[in-house]
C-alpha positions as CSV (number, residue, x, y, z in Angstrom):
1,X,-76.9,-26.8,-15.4
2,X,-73.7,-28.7,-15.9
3,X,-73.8,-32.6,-15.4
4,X,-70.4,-34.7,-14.2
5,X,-69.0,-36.1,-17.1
6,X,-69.3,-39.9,-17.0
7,X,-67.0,-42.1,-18.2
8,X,-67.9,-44.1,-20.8
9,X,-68.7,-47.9,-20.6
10,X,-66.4,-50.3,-21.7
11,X,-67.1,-51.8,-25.1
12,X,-65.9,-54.4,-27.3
13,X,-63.7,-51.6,-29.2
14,X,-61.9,-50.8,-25.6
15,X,-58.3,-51.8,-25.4
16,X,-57.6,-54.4,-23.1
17,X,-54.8,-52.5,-21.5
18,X,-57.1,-49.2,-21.5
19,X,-59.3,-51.4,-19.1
20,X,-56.5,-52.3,-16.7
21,X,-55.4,-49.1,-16.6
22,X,-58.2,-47.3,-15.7
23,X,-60.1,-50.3,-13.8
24,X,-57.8,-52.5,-11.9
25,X,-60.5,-54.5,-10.5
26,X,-61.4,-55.7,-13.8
27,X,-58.3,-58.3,-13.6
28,X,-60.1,-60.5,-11.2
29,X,-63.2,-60.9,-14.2
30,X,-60.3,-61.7,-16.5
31,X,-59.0,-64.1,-14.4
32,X,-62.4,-65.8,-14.0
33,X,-62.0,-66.2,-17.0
34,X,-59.2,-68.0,-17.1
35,X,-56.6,-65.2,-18.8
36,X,-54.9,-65.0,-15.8
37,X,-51.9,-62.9,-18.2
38,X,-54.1,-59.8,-19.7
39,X,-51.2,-58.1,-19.4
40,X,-49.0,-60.1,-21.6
41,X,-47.2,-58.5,-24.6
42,X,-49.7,-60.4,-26.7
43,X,-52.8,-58.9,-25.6
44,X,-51.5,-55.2,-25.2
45,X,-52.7,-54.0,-28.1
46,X,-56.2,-56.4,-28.5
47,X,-59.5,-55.1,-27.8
48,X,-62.1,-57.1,-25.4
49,X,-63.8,-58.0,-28.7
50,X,-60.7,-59.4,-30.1
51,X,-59.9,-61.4,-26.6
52,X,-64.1,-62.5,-26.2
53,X,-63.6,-64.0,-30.1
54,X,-60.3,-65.4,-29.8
55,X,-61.0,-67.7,-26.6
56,X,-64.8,-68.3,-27.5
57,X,-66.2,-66.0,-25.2
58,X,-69.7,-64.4,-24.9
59,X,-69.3,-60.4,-25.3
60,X,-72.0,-59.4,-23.8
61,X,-71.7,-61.3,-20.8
62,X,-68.2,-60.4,-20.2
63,X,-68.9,-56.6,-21.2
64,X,-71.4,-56.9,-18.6
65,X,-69.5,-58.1,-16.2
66,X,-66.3,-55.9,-17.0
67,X,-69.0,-52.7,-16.7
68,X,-69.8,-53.7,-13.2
69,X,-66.4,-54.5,-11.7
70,X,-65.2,-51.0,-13.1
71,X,-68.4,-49.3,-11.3
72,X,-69.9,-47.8,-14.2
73,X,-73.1,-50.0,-14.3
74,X,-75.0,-50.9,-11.3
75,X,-75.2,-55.0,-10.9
76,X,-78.7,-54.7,-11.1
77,X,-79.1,-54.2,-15.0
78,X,-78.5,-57.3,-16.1
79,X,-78.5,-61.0,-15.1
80,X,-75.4,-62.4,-16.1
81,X,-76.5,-66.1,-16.1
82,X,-79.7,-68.1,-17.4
83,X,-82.5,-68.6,-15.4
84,X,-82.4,-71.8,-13.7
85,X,-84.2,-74.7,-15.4
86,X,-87.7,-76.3,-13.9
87,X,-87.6,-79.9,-13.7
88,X,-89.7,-81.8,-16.4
């Protein structure tokens, strides 16, 4: 029995250009971000670890979120922000 091949998930060793390439709606979680030029010259050859260490962002969280915009995770595996609080 022969499976589909799945692509694999985007990890903190993925080029940032690989991801654009192959999943153009990930801009719009870059741009959440604030790196509204993932594009630039600069970041062509960077991986998402690279970027998430350079602007002091949280890798998991973003890989999540990068992992769900390409389709390759359901939303539904992860919450991507902390439970809200009870009041003391």
């Amino acid at each position: 029995m022969n499976l589909p091949c799945r692509e694999p998930l985007i990890t903190g060793d993925t080029p940032i250009e690989e991801v654009l390439r192959k999943h153009r709606r990930c801009l719009l979680v870059f741009k959440r971000y604030g790196l509204s030029c993932p594009r630039c010259a600069v970041l062509k050859y960077e991986t998402i670890g690279q970027l998430a260490r350079a602007k002091g962002i949280d890798l998991h969280t973003l890989l999540m979120e990068l992992n769900i915009a390409a389709g390759l995770v359901g939303s539904n595996v992860a919450t991507l922000s902390p439970a809200p609080r009870s009041p003391s």
